[in-house]
N, CA, C and O atoms as CSV, one atom per row, in Angstrom:
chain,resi,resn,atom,element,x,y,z
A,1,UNK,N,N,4.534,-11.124,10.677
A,1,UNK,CA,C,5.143,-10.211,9.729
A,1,UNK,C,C,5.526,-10.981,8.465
A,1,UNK,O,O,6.124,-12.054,8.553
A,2,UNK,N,N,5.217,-10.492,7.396
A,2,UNK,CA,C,5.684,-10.976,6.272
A,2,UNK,C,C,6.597,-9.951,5.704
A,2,UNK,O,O,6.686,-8.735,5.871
A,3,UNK,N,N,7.409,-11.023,4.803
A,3,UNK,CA,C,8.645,-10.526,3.716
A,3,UNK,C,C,8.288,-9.432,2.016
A,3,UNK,O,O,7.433,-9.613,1.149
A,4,UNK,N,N,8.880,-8.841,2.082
A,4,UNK,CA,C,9.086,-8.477,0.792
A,4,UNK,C,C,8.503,-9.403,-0.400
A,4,UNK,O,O,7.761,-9.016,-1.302
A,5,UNK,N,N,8.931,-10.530,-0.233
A,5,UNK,CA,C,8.891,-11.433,-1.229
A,5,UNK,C,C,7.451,-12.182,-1.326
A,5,UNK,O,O,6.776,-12.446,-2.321
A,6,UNK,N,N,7.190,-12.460,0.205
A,6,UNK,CA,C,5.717,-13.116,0.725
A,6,UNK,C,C,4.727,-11.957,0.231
A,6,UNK,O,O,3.714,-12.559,-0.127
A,7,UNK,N,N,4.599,-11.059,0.107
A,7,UNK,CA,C,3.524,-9.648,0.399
A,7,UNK,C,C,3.231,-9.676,-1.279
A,7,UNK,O,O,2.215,-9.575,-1.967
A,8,UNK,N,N,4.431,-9.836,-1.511
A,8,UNK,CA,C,4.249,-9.391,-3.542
A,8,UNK,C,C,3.744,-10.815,-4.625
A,8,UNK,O,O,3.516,-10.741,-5.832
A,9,UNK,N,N,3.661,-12.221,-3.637
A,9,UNK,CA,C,3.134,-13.113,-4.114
A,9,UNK,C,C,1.703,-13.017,-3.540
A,9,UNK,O,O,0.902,-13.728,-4.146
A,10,UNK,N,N,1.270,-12.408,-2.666
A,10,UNK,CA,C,0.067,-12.178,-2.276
A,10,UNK,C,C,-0.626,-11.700,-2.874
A,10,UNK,O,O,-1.660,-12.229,-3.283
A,11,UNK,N,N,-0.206,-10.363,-3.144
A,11,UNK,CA,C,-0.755,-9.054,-3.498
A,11,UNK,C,C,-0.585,-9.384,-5.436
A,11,UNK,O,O,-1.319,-8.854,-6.270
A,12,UNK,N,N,0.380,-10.216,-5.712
A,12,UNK,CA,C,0.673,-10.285,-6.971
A,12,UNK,C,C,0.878,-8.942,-7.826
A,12,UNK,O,O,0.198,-8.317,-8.640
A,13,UNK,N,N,2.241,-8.795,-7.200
A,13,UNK,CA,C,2.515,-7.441,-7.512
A,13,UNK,C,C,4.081,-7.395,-7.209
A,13,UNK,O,O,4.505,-7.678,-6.088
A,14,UNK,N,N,4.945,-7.015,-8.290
A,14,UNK,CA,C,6.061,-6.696,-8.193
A,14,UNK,C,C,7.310,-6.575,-6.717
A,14,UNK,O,O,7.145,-5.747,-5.821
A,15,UNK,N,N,8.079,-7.216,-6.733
A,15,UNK,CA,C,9.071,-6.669,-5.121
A,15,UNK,C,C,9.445,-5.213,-5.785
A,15,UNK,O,O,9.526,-4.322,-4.940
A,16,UNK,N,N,9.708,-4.774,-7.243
A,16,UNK,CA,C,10.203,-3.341,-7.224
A,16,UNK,C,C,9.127,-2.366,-7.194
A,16,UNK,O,O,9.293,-1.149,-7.280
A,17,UNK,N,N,7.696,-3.133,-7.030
A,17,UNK,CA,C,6.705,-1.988,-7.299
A,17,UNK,C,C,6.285,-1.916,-5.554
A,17,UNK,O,O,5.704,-0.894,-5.187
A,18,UNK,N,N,6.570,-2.947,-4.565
A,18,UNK,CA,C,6.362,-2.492,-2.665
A,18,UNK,C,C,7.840,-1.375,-2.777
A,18,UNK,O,O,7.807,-0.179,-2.484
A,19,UNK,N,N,8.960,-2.062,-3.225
A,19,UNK,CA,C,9.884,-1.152,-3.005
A,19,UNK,C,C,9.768,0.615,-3.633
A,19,UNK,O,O,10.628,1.419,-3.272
A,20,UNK,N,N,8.747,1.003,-4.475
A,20,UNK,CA,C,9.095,1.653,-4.836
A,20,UNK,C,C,7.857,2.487,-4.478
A,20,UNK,O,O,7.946,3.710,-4.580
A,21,UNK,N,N,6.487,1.815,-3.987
A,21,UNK,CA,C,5.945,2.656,-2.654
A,21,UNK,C,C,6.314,3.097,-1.420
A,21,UNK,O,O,5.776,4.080,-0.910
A,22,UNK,N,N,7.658,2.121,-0.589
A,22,UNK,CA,C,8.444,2.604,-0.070
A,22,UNK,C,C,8.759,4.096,-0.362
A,22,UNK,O,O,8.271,5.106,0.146
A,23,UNK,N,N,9.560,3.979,-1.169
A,23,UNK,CA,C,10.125,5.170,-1.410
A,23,UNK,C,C,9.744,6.408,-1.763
A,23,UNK,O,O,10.414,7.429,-1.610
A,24,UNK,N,N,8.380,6.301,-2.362
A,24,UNK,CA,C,7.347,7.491,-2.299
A,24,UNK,C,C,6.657,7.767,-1.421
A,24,UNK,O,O,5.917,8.746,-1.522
A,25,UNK,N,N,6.686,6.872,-0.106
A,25,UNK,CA,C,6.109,6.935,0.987
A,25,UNK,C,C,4.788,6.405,1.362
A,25,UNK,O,O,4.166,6.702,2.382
A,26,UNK,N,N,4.265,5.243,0.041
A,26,UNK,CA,C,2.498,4.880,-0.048
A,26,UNK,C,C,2.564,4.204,0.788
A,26,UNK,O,O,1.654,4.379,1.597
A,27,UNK,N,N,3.552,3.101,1.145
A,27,UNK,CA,C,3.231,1.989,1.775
A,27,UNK,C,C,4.920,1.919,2.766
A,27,UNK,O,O,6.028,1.674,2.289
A,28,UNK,N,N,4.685,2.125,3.744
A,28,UNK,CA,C,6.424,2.239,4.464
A,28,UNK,C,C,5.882,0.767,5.395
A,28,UNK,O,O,4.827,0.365,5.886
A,29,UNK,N,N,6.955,0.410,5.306
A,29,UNK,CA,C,6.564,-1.323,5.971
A,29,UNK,C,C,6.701,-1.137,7.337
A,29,UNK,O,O,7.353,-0.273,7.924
A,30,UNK,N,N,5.897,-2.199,7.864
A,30,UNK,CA,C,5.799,-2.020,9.567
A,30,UNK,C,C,7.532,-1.919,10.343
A,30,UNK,O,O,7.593,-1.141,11.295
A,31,UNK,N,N,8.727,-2.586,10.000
A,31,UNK,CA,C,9.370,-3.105,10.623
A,31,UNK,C,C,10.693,-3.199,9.769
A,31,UNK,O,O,10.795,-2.380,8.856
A,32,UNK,N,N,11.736,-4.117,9.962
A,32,UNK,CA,C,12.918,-3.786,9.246
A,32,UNK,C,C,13.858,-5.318,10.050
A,32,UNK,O,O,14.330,-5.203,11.181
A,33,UNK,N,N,13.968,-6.441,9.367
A,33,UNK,CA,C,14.807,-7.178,9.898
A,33,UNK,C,C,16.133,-6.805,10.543
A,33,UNK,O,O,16.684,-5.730,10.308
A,34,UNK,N,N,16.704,-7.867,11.487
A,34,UNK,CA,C,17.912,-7.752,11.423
A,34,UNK,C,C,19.000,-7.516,9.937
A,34,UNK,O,O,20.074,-6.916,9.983
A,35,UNK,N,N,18.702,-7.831,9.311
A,35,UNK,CA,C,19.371,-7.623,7.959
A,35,UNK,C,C,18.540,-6.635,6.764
A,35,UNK,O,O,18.529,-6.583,5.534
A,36,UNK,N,N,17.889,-5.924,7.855
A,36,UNK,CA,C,17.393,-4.807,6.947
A,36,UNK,C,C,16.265,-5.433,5.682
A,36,UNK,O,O,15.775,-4.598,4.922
A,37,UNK,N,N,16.030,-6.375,5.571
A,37,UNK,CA,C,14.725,-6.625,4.888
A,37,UNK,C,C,13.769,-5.822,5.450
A,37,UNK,O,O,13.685,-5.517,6.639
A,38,UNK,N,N,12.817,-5.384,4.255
A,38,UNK,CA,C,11.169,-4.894,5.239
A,38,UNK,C,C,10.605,-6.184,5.576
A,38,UNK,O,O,10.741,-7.323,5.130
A,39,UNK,N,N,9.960,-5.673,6.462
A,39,UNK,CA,C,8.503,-6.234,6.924
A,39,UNK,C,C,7.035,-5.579,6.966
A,39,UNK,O,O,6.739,-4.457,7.378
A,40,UNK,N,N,6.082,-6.701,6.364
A,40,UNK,CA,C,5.122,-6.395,6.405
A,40,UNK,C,C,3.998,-6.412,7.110
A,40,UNK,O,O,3.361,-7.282,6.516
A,41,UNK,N,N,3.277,-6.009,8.038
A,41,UNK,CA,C,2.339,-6.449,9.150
A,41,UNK,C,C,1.099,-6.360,8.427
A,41,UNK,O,O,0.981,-5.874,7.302
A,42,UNK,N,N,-0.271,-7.097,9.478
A,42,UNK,CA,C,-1.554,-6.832,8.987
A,42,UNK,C,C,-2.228,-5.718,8.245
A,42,UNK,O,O,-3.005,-5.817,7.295
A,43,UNK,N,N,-1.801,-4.661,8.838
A,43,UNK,CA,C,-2.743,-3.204,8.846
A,43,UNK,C,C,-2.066,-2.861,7.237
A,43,UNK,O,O,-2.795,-2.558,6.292
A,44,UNK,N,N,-0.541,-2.971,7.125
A,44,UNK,CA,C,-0.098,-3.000,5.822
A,44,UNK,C,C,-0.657,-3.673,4.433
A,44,UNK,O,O,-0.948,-3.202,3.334
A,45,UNK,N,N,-0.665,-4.473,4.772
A,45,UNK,CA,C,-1.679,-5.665,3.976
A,45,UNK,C,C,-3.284,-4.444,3.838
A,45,UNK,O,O,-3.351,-3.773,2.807
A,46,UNK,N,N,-3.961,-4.348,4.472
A,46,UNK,CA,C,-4.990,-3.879,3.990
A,46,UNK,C,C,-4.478,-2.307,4.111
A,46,UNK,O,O,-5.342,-1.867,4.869
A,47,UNK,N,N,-3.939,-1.627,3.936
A,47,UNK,CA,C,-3.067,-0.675,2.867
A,47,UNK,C,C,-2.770,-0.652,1.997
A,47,UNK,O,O,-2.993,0.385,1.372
A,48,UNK,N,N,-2.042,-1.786,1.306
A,48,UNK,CA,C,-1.897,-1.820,0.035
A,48,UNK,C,C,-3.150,-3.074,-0.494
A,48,UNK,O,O,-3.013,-3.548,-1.622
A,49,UNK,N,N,-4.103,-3.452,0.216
A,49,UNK,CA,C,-5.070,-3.617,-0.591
A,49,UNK,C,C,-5.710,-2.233,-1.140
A,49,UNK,O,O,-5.957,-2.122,-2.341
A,50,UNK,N,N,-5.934,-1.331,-0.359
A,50,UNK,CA,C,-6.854,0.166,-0.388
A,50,UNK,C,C,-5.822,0.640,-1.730
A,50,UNK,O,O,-6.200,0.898,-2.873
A,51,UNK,N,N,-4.696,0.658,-1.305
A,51,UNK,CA,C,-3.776,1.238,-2.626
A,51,UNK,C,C,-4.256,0.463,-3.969
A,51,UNK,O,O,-4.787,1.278,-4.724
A,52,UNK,N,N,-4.243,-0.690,-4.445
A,52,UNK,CA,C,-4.402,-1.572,-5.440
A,52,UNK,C,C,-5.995,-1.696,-5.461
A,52,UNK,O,O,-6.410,-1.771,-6.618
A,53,UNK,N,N,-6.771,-1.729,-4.707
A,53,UNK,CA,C,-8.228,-1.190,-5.416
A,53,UNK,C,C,-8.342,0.285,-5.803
A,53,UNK,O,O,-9.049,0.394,-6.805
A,54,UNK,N,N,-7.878,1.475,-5.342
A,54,UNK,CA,C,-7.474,2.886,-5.811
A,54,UNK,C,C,-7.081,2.769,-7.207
A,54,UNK,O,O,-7.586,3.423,-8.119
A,55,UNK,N,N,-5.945,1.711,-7.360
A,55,UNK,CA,C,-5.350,2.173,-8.402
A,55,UNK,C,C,-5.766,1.258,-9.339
A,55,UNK,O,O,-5.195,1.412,-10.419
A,56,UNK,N,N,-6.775,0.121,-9.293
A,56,UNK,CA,C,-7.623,-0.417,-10.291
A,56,UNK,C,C,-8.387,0.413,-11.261
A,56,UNK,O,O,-8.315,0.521,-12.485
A,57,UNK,N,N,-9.382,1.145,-10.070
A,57,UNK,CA,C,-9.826,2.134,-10.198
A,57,UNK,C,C,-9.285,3.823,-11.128
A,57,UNK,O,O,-9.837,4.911,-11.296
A,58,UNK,N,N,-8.197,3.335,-11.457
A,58,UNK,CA,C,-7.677,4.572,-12.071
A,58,UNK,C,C,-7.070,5.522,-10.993
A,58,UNK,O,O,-6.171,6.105,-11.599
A,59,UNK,N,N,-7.087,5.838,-10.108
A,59,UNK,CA,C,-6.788,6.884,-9.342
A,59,UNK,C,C,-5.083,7.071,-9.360
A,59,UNK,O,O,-4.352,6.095,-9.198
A,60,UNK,N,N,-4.526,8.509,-9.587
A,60,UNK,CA,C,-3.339,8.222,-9.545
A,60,UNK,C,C,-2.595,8.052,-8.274
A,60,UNK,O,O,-3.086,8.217,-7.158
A,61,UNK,N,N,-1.159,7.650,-8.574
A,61,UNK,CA,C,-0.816,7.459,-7.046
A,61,UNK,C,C,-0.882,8.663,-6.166
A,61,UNK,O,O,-1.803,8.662,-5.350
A,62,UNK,N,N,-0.301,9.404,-6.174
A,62,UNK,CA,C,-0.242,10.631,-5.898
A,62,UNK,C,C,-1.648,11.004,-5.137
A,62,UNK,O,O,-1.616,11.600,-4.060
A,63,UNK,N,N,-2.765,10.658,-5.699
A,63,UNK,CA,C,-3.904,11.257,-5.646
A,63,UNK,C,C,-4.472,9.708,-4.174
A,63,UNK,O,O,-5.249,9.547,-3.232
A,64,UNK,N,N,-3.476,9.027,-4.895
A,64,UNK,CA,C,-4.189,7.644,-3.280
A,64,UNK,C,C,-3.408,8.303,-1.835
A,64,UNK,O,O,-3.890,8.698,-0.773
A,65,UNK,N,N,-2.164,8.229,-2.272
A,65,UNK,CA,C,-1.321,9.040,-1.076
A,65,UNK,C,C,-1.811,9.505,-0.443
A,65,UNK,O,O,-1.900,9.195,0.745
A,66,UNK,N,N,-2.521,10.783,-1.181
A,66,UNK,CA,C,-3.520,11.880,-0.172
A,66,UNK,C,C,-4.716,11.274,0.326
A,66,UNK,O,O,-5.199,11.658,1.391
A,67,UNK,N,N,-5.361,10.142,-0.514
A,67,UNK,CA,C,-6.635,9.579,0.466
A,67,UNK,C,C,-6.353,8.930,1.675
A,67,UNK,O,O,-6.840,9.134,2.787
A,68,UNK,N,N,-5.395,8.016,1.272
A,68,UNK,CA,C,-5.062,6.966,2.439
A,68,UNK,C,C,-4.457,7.829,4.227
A,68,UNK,O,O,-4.839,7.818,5.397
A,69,UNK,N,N,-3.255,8.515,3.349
A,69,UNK,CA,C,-2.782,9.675,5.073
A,69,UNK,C,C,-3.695,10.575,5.465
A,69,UNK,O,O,-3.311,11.156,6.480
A,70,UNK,N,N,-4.845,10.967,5.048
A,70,UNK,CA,C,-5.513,12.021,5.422
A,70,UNK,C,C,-6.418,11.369,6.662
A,70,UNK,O,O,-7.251,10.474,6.518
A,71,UNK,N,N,-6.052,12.044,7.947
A,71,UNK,CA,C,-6.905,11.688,9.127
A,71,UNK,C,C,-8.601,11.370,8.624
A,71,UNK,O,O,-9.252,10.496,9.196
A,72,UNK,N,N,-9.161,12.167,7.541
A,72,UNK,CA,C,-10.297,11.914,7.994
A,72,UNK,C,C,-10.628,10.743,6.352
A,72,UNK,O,O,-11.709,10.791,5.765
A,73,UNK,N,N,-9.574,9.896,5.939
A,73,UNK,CA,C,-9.481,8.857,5.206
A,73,UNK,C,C,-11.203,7.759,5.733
A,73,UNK,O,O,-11.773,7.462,6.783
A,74,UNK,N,N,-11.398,7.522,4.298
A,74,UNK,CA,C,-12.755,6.708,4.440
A,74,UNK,C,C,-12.691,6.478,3.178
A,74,UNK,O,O,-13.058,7.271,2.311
A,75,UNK,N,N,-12.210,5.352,2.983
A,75,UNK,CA,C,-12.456,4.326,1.297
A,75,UNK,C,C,-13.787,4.649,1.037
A,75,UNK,O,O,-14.014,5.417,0.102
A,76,UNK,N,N,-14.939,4.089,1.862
A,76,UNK,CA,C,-16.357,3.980,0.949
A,76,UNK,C,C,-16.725,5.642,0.790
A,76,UNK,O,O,-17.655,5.884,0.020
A,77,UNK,N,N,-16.138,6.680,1.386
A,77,UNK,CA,C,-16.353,7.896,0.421
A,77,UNK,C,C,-15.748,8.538,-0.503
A,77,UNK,O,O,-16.215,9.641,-0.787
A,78,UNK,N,N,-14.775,8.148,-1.101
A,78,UNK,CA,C,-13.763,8.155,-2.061
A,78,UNK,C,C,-14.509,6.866,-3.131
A,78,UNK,O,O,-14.291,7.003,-4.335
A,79,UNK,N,N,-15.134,5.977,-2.804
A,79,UNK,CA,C,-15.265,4.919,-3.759
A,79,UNK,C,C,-16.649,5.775,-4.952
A,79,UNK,O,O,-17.038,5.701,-6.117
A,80,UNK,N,N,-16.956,6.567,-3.626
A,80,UNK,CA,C,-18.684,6.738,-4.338
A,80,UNK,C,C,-18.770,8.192,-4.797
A,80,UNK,O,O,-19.790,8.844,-5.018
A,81,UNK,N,N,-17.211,8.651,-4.915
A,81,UNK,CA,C,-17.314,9.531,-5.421
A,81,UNK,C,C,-17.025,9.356,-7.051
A,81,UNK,O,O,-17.503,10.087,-7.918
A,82,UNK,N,N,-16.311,8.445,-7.233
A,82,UNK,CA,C,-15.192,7.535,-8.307
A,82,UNK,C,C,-16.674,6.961,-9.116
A,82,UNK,O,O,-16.848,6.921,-10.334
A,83,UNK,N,N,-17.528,6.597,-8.172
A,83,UNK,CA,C,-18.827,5.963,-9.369
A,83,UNK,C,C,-19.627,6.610,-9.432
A,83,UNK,O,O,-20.574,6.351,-10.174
């Protein structure tokens, strides 16, 4: 599990911008320390990769939300619709 802090040097991306997929619900972290830090697991990690190629791509958030939770979710048909 990685930290808040570890995930956003990875991803190179803001701690207020994981926190604030949190809170819109894009990316809810695997886990929750004893002291209430998130945590981040594998499957998360390539979540918010799918989120951050989406949103390279232009796509709004809103509009990734719905790709990513939708049971019948499939990046490479969303990609090839986008090109």
């Amino acid at each position: 599990m990685k930290t808040v802090n570890e995930v956003s040097k990875i991803a190179g991306i803001s701690i207020r911008t994981l926190q604030y997929y949190d809170k819109i619900g894009l990316l809810k972290p695997s886990a929750y320390s004893e002291s209430g830090y998130r945590l981040y697991g594998d499957e998360d990690l390539k979540v918010l990769q799918s989120i951050l190629l989406f949103k390279a791509l232009e796509f709004p958030l809103k509009e990734i939300k719905e790709i990513i939770t939708s049971k019948h979710y499939s990046r490479n048909l969303k990609l090839k619709d986008k090109v």
